[in-house]
N, C-alpha and C positions, 0 to 999 in steps of 0.2 A: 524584382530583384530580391535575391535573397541575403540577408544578416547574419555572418558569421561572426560576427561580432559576440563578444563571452561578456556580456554583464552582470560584473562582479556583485552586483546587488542583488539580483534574482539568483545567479549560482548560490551565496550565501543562504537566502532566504530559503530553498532549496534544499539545503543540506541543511538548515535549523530545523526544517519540518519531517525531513527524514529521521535526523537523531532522534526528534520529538518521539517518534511513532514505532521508530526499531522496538522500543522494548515490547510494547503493546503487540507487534505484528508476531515479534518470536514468541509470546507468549500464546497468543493463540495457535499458532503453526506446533508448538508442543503438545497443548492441551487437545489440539486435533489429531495429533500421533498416539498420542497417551489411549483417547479413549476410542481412537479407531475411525472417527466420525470424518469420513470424506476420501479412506482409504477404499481403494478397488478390491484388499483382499479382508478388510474387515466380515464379518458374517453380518446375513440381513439384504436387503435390498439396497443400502446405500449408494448412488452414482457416486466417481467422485467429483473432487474440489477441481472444477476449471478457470483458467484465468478469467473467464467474465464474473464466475461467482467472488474472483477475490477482488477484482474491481469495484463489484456492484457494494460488496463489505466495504473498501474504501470510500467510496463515496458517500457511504450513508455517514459515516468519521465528519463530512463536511469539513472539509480542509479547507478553512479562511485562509488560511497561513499563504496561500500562493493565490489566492484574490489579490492579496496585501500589498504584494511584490513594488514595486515603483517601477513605472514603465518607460523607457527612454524617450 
């Protein structure tokens, strides 16, 4: 059976971990604009930035913060 059910303790924690991280992620998503690093039409060899690579960058972050959650 599935839980639709919305608890309000994990949304919260959820959205603390997101505010946490917003600045940090726009600031790298700039500093990647800025110097070219991950764009397709930068010059050089570079691939770009695909969602596994901005995953695997999250995840090295170690986000305790949703280990933490309380579980119903």
């Amino acid at each position: 059976m599935v839980n639709t059910r919305t608890d309000t303790d994990l949304a919260a924690a959820v959205q603390n971990a997101l505010q946490a991280l917003l600045p940090q992620i726009r600031e790298e998503i700039r500093e990647e604009f800025r110097t070219g690093s991950g764009s397709s039409n930068a010059s050089g060899n570079s691939t770009p930035v695909t969602i596994h690579t901005w995953l695997e960058r999250f995840n090295k972050q170690k986000p305790n913060s949703f280990e933490k959650a309380t579980v119903p």
